[in-house]
C-alpha positions in Angstrom: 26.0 1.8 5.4 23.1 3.1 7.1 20.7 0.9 5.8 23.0 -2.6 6.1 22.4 -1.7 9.8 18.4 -0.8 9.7 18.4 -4.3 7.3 20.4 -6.5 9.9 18.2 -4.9 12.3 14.9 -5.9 11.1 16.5 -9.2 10.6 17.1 -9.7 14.6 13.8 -8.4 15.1 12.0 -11.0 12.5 14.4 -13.6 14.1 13.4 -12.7 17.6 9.5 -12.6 17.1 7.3 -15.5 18.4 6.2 -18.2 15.9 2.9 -18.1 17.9 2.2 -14.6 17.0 2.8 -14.7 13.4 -0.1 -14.5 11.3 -0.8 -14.2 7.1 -3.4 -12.9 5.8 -3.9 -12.1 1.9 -6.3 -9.6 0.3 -7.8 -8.1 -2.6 -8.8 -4.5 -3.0 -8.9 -1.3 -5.1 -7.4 2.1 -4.8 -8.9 4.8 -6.5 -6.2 7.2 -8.0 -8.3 10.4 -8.2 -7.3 12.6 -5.3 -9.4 13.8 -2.8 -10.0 17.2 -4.1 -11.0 15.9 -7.6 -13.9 13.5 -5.6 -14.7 16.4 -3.7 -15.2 18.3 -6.3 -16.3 16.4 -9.2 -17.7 12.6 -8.0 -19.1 11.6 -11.0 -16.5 12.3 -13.7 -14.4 9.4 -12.6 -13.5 6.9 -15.7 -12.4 2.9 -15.1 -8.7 4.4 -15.4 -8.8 5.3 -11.9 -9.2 2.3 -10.3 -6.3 -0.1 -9.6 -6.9 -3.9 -8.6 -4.8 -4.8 -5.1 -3.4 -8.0 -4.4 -1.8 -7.4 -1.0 -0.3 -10.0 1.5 0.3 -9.0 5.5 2.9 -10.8 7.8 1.2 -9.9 11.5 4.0 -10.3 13.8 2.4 -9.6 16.4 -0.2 -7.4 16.6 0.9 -4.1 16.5 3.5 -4.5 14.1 2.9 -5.9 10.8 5.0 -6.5 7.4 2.9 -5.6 4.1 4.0 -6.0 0.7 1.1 -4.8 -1.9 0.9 -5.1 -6.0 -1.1 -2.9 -7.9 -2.3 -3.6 -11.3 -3.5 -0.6 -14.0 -4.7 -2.4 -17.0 -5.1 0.9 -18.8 -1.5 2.2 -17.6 -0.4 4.5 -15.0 -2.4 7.6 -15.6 -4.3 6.7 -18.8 -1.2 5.7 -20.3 -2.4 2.9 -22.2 0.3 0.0 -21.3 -0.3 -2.4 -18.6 1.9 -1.3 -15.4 2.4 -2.6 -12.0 2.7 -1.1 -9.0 4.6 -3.5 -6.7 5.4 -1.8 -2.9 6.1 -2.9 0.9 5.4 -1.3 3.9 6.0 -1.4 7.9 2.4 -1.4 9.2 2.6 0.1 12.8 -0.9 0.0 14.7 -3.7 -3.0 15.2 -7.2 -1.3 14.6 -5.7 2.3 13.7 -2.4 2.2 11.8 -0.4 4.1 10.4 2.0 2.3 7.4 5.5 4.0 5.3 6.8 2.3 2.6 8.1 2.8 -1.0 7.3 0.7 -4.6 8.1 1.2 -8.2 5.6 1.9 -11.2 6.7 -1.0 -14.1 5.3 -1.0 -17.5 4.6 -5.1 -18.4 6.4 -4.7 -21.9 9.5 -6.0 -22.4 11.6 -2.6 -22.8 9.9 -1.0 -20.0 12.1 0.8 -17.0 11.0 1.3 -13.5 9.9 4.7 -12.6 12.0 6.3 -9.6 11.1 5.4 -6.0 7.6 6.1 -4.7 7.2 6.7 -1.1 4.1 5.8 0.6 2.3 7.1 3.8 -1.0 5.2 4.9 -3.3 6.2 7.4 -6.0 3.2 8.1 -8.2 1.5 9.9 -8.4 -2.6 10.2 -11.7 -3.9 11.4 -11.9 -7.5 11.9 -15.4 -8.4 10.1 -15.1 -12.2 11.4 -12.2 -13.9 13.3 -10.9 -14.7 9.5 -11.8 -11.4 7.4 -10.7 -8.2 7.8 -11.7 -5.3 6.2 -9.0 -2.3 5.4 -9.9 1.3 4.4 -6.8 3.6 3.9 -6.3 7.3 3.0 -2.5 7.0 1.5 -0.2 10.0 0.1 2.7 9.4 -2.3 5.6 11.4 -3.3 9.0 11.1 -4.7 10.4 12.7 -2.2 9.9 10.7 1.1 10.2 14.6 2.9 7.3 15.3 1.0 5.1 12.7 2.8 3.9 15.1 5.4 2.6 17.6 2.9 -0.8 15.9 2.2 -3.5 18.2 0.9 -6.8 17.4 -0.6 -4.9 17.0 -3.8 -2.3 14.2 -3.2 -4.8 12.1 -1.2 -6.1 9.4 -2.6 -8.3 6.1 -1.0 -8.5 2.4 -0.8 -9.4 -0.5 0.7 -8.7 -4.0 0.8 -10.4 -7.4 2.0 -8.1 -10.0 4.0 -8.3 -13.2 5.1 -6.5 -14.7 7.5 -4.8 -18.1 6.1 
């Protein structure tokens, strides 16, 4: 019940929001899945594993509030796993220059038999800068957990990075 109401709330909010105000952008990026700790630590013993392509698209409806909905591709699996998963997620991007994003995706394996994983919650903390009146450039720190209580526990070991280029279309 709670979330028919947070859902036909967002819905009058969308409806309500100016058409001049609304801006897409699309991007491409890459997170790096080795935690903060482990670059800290070791920075050269990363493998091609942990890097994940981004396709990401960005609904600005007006500037300090922004709809995000990302895709993450592993071509050697999540974790090394050796199938090809995706990673699709959305998140409420609160902030212009400094932001600060929550959100939640699913891991999928591509085969055929494959199951989503449970829900992954996301926390984002990130800076925008606007490289030309078209490009933006996007570097994140973002903590995941199961758990969406667990978001505020971030050590150096559930950190991880990323960044992403957008144009405005």
């Amino acid at each position: 019940m709670k979330a028919i109401f947070w859902g036909l709330g967002l819905a009058l909010f969308l409806a309500a929001a100016p058409a001049a105000a609304i801006e897409n952008r699309l991007g491409l990026g890459v997170h790096v899945w080795r935690s903060a700790g482990e670059l800290w630590d070791h920075p050269t013993n990363g493998g091609e594993h942990d890097l994940t392509a981004l396709l990401s698209y960005q609904l600005v409806l007006w500037r300090p509030l922004k709809l995000q909905l990302d895709v993450e591709y592993f071509d050697n699996g999540f974790g090394g796993a050796g199938l090809v998963a995706l990673f699709p997620q959305g998140l409420i991007v609160v902030g212009d220059r400094l932001y600060v994003a929550v959100g939640a995706g699913w891991i999928y394996p591509r085969d055929l038999e494959g199951n989503l994983s449970n829900v992954v919650y996301l926390a984002r903390l990130g800076i925008d800068l606007p490289v030309r009146s078209r490009l933006h450039l996007d570097l994140y720190v973002q903590q995941r957990a199961e758990d969406a209580s667990r978001l505020t526990a971030a050590t150096a070991e559930t950190i991880t990075f990323g960044t992403v280029v957008r144009f405005r279309m």
